[in-house]
N, C-alpha and C positions, 0 to 999 in steps of 0.2 A: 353106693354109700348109704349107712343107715340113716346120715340126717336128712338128704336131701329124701329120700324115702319116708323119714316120719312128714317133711315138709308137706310133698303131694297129698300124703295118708291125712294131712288133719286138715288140709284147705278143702281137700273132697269132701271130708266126714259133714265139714261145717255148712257149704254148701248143699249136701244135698237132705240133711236135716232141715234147712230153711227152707227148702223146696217142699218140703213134706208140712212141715210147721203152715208154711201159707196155704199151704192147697187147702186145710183144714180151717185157717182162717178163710179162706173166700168165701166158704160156705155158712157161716155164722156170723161173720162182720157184717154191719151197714156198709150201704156204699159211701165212699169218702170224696166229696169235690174239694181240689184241691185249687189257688187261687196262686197263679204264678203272676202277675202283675207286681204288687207291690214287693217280693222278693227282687227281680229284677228291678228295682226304684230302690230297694235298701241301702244304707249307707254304712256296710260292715267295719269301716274306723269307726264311724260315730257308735255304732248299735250294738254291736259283739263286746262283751264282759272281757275276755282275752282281746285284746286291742291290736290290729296290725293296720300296715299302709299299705295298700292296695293300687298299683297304678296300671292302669289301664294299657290300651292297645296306641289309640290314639298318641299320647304324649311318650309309648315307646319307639315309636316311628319316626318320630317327629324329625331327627335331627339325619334322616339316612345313614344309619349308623351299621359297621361291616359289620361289627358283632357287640354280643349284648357286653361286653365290660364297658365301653366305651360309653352306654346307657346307663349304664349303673353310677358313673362316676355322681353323674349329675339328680340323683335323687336325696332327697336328706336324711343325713347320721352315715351316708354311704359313702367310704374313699374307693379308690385302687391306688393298691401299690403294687409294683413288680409283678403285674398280670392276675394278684388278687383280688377276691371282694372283700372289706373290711367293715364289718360294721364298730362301732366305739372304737376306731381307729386299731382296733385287731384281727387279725388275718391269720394267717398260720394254723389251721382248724381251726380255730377258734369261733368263727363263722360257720355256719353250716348253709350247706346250697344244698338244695333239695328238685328234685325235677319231677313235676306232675305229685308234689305232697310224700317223695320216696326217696333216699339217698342216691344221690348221683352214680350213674356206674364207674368201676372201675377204670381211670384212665382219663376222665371225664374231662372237659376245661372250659371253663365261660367260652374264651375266644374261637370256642370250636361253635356256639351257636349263635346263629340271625337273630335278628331283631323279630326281621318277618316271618318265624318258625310259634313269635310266642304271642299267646293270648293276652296273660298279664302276668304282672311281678306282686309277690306278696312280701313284705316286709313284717316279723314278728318280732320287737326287741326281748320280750321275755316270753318262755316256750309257755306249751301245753301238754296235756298228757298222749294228742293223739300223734303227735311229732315225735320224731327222734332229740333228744334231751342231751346229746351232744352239738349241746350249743349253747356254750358259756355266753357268749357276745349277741347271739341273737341266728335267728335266721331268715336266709332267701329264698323263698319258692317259690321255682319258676314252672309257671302252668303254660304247656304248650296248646298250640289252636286246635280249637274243635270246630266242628260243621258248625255254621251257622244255620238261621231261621231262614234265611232266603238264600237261592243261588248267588254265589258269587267267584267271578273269574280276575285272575290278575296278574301282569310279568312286570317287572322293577330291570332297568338296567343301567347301569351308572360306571363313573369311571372317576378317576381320585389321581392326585398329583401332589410329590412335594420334591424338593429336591434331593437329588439322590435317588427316590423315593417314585411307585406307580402303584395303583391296585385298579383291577376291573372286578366288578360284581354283576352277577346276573338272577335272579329270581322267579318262581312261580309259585302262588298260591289261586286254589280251586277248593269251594266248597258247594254243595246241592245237596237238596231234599227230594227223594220220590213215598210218599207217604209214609211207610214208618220206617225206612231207611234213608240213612243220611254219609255223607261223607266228609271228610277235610282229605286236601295236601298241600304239599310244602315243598319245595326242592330250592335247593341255594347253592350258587360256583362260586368259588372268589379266587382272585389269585393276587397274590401280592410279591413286588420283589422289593428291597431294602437294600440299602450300605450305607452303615452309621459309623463316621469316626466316631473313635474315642480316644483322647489323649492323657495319657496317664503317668504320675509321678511315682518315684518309690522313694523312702530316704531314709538314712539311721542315724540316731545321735546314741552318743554313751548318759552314763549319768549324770556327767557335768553341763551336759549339753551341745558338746561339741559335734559337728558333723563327722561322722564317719562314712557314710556313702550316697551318691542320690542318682540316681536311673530315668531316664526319660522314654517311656515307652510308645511307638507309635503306630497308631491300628485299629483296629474297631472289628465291625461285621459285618458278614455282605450276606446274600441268596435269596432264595424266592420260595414262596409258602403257597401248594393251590389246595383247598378245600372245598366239599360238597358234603350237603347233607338235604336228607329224607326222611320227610313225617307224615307217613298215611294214617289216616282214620276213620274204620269202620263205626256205624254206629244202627242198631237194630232195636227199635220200638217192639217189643212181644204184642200178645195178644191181652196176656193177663196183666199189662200195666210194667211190667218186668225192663230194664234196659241190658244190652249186651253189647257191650266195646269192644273194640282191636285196635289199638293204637300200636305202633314203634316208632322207632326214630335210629336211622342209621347213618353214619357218621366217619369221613376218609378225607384223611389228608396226606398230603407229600410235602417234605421238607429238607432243603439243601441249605446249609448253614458254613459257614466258609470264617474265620475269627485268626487271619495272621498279625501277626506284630513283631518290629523290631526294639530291641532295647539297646538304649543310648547310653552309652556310659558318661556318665558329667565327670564325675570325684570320688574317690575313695575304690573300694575293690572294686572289680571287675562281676559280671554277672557271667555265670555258669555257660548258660545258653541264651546268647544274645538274640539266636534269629528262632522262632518258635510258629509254627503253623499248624493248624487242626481246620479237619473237615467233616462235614455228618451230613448221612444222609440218613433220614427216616420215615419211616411208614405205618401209617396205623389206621387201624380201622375196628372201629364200635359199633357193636349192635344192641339194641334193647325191644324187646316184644311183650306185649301185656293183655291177656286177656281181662277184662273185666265185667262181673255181672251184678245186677242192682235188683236185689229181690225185694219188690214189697209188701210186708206182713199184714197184717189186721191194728187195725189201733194206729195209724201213721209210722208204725214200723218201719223199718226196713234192715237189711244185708247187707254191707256193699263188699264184695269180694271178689279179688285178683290173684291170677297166677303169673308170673313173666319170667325170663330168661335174660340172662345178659350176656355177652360174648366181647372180647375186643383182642387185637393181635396188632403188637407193635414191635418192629424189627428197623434195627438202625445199624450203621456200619461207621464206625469213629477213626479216622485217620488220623495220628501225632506225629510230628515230627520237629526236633529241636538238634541246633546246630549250632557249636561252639563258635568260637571267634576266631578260630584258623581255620575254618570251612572243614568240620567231620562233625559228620552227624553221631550226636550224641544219645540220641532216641530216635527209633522208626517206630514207631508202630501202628498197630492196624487189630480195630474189636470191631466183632458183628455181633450182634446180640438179639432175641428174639424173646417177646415176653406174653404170654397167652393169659386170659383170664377169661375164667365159664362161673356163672351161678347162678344160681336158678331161686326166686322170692316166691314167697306168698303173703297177701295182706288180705285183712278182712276187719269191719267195721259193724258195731251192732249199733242201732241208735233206736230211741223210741222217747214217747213223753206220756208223761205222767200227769194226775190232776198236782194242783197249786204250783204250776208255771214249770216245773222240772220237763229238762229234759239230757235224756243223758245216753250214756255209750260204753259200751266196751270194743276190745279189739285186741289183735292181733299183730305183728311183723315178725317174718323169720324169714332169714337166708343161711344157703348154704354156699362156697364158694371157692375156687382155687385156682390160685398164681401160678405158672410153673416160669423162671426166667432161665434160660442158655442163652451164656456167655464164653468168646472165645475171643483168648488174646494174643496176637503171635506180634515179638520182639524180634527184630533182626538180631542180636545176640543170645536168645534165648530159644526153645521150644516152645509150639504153641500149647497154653496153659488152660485146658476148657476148665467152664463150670458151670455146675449145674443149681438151684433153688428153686426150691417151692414154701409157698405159703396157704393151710388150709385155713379160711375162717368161716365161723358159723358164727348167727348172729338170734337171740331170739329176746323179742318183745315183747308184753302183756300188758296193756292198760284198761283202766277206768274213770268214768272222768263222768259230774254231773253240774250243770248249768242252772240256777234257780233265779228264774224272776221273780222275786220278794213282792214288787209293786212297781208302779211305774217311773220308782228312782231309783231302789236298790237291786242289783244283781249281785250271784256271786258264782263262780266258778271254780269247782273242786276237783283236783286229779291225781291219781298214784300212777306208776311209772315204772315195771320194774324190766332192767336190759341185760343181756348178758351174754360176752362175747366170748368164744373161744379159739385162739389162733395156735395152728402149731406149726412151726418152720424147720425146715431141713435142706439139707444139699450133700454135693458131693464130696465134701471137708467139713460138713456140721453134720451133728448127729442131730435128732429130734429134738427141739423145746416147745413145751406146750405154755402157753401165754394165757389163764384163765379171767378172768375180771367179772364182776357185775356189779349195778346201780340199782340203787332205789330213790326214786324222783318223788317226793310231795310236790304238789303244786296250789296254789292256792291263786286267785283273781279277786276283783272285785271296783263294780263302775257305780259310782252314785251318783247320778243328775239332780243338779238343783230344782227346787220345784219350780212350775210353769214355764214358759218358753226363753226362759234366760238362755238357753244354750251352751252354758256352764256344766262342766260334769268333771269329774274327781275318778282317778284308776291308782290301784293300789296288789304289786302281784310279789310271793314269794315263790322262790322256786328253786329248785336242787338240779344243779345240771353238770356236765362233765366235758372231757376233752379225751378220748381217748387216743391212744399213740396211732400213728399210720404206719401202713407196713413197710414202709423204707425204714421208718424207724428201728425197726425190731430185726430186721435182715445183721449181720454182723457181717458185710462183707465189705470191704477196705477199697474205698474207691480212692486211686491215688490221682496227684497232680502234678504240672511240668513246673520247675523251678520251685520245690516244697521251702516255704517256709512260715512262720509264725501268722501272717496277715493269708497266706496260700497255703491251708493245710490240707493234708489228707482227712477223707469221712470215713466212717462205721457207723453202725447203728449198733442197739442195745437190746437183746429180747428180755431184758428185764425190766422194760419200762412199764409202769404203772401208771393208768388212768389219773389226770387230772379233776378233784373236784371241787366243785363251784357253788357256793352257798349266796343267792343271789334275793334283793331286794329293790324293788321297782314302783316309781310313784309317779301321775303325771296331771298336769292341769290341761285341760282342751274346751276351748270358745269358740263356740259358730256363731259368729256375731252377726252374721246376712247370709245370704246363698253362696255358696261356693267361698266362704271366707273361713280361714281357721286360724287361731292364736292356740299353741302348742307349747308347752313348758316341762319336760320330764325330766329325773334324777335318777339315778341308779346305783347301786355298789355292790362290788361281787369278792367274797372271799375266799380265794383259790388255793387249795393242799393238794402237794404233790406236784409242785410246779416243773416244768421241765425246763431245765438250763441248758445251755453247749460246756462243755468242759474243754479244756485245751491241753493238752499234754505233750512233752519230746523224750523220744525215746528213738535211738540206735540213729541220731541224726535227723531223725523226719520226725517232722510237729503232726498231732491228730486230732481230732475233735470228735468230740463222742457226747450224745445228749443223755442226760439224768436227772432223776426226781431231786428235786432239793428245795423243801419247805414246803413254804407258802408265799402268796403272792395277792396284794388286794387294788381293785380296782372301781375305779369313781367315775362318772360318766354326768355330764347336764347336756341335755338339747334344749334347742330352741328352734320351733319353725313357723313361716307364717306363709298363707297362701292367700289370695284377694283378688277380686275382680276390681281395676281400680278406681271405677267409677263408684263402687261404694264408699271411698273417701273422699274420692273430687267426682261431681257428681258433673260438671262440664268436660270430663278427659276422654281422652281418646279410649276405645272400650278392647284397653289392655288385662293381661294376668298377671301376676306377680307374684314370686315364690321367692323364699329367703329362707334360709336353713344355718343356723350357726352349733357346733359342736365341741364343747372341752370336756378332753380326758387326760386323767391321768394314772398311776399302778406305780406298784414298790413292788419290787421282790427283793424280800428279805434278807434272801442267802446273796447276793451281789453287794456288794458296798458300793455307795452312791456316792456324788449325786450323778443324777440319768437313770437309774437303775430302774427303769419301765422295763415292762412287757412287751414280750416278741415285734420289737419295735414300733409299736405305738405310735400314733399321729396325737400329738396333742394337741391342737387344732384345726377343726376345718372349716369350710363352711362354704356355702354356694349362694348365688344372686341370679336370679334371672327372671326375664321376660318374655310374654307370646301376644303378638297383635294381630289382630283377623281388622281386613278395610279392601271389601271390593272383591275380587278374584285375588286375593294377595294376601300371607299366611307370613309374619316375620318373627325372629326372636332371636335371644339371645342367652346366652350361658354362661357366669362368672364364677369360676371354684378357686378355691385357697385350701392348700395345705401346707401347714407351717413349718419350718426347720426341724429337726430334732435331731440330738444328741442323745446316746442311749450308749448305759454302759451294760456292756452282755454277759462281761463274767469282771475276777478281779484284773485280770489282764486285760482283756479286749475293751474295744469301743469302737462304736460305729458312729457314721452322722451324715445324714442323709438336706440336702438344699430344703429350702421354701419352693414351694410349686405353685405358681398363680397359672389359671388356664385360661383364655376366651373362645369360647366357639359362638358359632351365626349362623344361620340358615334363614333361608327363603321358599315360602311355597308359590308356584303363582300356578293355577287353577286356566289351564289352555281352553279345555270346553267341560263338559260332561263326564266323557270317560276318561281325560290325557291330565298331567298333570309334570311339572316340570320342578326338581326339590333341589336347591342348591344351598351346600353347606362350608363354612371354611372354619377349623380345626387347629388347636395351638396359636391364635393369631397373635398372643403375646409372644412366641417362640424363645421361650423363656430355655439358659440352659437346665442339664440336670449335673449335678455337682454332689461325689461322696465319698468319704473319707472311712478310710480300717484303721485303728494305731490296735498295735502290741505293745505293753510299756508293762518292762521287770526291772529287777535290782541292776541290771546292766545297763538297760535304755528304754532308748526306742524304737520300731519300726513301724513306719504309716505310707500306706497307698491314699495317693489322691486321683481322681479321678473325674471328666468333664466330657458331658456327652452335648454336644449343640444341640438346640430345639431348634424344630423345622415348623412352618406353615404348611399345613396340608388344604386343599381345595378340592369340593368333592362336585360333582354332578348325577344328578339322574333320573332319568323317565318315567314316568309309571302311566301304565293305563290298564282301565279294565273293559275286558271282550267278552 
């Protein structure tokens, strides 16, 4: 392929130019002593002009948690909903997750990584130039572990309970230094099995409101999930100051999914196919490998440049079967399907500094990449129906971006941004559509401290950022459903969908009022063109939904967070932490007639409470998250509405001797349900699923020592 060929051809070029550039600097530069103390002592919220939240290793550990969404719940401006990360209560891309500072691979899923795999979590709510700018709502960057300064050995094993309900986990991380090599590893099992009723209503009225039909559905989901993953890392001190990495991270799971149900007929017509059962089995498996080299120039220069590969292969087998109410099966059938994805990055970073406080960067991102999915469906009434799809995307990046410390209260941060993707999809019943798009991001920053040690300081950021469509989106291939109707429709995508852009503004107040204490107050608004809607439409009997550009869409954001050691207020208390996070959002989109008419279902309140207390060999705390109701209207027919979600988690550390350590956590203890409702409502009526899933108490246990 030519592109992945210019890809290799300009990450080589730029490398080995720098290699040439320094050798030439060695000879002519002074020598430079460089003072890593007080970097490590930085406080990158308080200090950085571009402002992000940074949480460490320690407090992502904390709660022994199987995987990191279940960490994320619990940090501020941060929900999950339905398995995603949302920041301003938006999810649906809108968020971007980044891994090691680089778009996630292909295939990718928080709940696919450990806690104990990462270093830390970076939170940005408004971008930069050297990030990907697909990220209207903000971004997560999760930096996985590197070798530490000193040896270090460790295995974690724990086991977890709820009703219904088991997980075991087991873990190893290892890292050592022998002089100017260093290493990390990671390795993580888990297995989990689950069976979650769910009990669910259907019901229709006409336009007067009379009942016409109402369905009692009973069933849920059952199977078992086991996952492992791997994160070696090489790391090689040069002679000439130079760093040279190999990190990957590889990643498999198996998954048995099992979702029958019977429908109850109460009143009114009868349902199609009363007795309905599906089964999945699936399989995947992710790789990602990254060279990286850190060349140091003259003048505190430096290079930083990577080459990596991505690979993943997921193949799943879908069993349906639906069966009338005289006992004949009305549908058999059976898909296997296989979905590959290879592509190969290059990144590269130029950075150096300048006299009067500048310091600044350019840089690089480009991929190259390609889908290929085979699908096979065989119907007991019908022949089996293969197909086939591909999707090529390439993707390339160019930024600039420069940093100026004014004086010791004003900074400001400057950056352009320009992306530009192109995708072309085909298959066996489509012909070619090539999908081109690109961005131009300004970005502007800017932190003022008040003067002398108030601890008072003012951030102020504009910024252009986008949403681009994902490739399910753009595939036009018609996934259907058992019993179609209006609340149950068939999908397609659209290759004609166009990038969302986001014209966004950001402001915030932050007080260190003692050590370790912070008062946090930001706002935000973002104005979105090109919003993408679901459209709903019936045609030849069967309802579809197909997503499209329509408008604009604006959205508003305030946080609040405070964090305190609480003897700085009561100076006799027990010497706890205290974190508090409160969040309201809200969005219009325009083309929907309201009221509810928010964004891709939106949280419009959140908020979290908790506590961490160290007394003795004994580590305690606790976790209180709130996410409010919401009603959301999704087009002029639909509406969704999803319960209030209170959560309580606990944990316990107690500290056995030196190396052992004993962490016990319990999970849900408000075992709150989950409760959500679909209406269709036209000139005829209505049609609304309701729907009640029980919350369970989970109880966790687990070991840890280091050898």
């Amino acid at each position: 392929m030519k592109s992945s060929q210019f890809v290799l051809a300009a990450s080589t070029f730029a490398c080995a130019a720098a290699y040439a550039h320094g050798e030439g600097a060695e000879q002519t530069a002074p020598a430079i002593v460089e003072i890593t103390g007080s970097a490590a002592n930085r406080d990158a919220r308080r200090d950085d002009t571009a402002g992000k939240i940074v949480i460490n290793r320690e407090e992502i550990v904390r709660y022994g948690d199987t995987n990191v969404l279940d960490t994320l719940k619990r940090l501020p401006g941060v929900t999950v909903n339905g398995g995603v990360a949302q920041l301003r209560g938006l999810g649906a891309g809108y968020t971007q997750i980044l891994l090691n500072g680089e778009r996630a691979p292909a295939g990718f899923s928080l709940d696919s990584l450990s806690p104990e795999s990462i270093e830390r979590i970076e939170i940005a709510r408004a971008a930069t130039a050297d990030s990907s700018t697909n990220a209207i709502a903000g971004t997560i960057n999760i930096i996985l572990k590197r070798a530490t300064p000193q040896g270090q050995r460790e295995w974690k094993a724990g086991l977890g309970h709820s009703s219904g309900m088991a997980e075991g986990k087991a873990s190893l991380n290892m890292s050592d230094r022998d002089g100017k090599f260093s290493y990390s590893l990671s390795a993580n099992a888990s297995r989990n099995t689950f069976r979650r009723p769910v009990t669910t209503t259907e019901s229709g009225r006409d336009r007067t409101g009379a009942s016409l039909f109402m369905h009692a559905l009973r069933g849920g989901d059952f199977g078992s999930f086991n996952a492992f993953n791997l994160g070696p890392r090489l790391n090689w001190q040069l002679d000439n100051g130079d760093m040279l990495s190999w990190q990957s991270f590889i990643y498999a799971n198996r998954l048995h999914y099992g979702s029958p149900y019977v429908t109850d007929y109460l009143s009114g017509a009868h349902v199609i196919d009363p007795l309905n059962d599906s089964t999945t089995y699936s399989t995947r498996l992710n790789g990602r490998t990254d060279l990286n080299w850190i060349r140091k120039l003259g003048n505190s220069a430096k290079l930083d440049a990577r080459i990596g590969l991505d690979a993943a292969n997921y193949a799943t087998e879908l069993g349906q079967r639906s069966t009338s109410a005289a006992g004949a099966a009305s549908q058999d059938r059976f898909v296997d399907g296989l979905s590959r994805d290879r592509a190969i990055r290059s990144t590269g970073k130029y950075t150096g500094q300048s006299d009067g406080g500048h310091a600044f960067g350019l840089g690089w991102e480009a991929s190259v990449g390609r889908n290929t999915s085979d699908r096979n469906q065989f119907d007991f009434s019908a022949p089996a129906t293969p197909e086939r799809y591909h999707a090529d995307l390439s993707r390339l990046a160019l930024y600039a971006q420069d940093e100026w410390a004014i004086d010791s209260q004003w900074s400001i941060y400057l950056g352009g941004r320009w992306e530009g993707i192109h995708t072309t999809i085909g298959g066996s019943s489509l012909a070619d559509i090539a999908n081109r798009s690109s961005v131009f991001s300004p970005i502007m920053h800017g932190l003022y401290k008040f003067p002398g040690n108030s601890g008072s300081q003012l951030r102020l950021a504009l910024t252009r950022t986008y949403k681009a469509p994902d490739a399910t989106q753009l595939v036009p291939r018609r996934v259907t459903t058992i019993n179609n109707s209006a609340s149950n429709p068939d999908t397609i995508g659209n290759p004609g969908l166009r990038p969302e852009l986001a014209t966004g503004l950001d402001a915030a107040y932050e007080y260190y009022w003692a050590k370790g204490a912070l008062l946090s107050m930001s706002v935000a608004v973002r104005h979105i063109d090109n919003v993408t809607v679901q459209q709903l439409s019936e045609s030849a009997g069967r309802w579809l939904i197909r997503p499209e550009n329509a408008g604009r869409a604006d959205v508003r954001n305030i946080e609040l967070e405070s964090r305190f050691p609480l003897q700085t207020v009561w100076a006799q208390g027990p010497a706890m932490d205290v974190r508090l996070s409160l969040s309201r959002n809200w969005s219009t989109v325009r083309a929907v007639p309201g009221p509810d008419n928010r964004l891709a279902e939106q949280i419009p309140l959140s908020g979290t409470a908790g506590v961490d207390y160290k007394f003795s060999t004994w580590t305690m705390g606790g976790t209180y998250t709130f996410n409010s109701a919401r009603r959301v209207q999704v087009s002029s027919t639909q509406s969704s509405y999803a319960s209030v979600r209170r959560d309580m988690e606990l944990y316990g550390l107690w500290k056995v001797n030196q190396t052992s350590q004993l962490r016990l956590s319990v999970w849900n203890f408000l075992h709150q349900d989950w409760v959500t409702d679909r209406t269709y409502t036209s000139a005829q009526g209505t049609r609304n699923t309701h729907s009640v899933q029980p919350g369970k108490v989970w109880v966790r246990a687990m070991w840890e020592a280091r050898f």
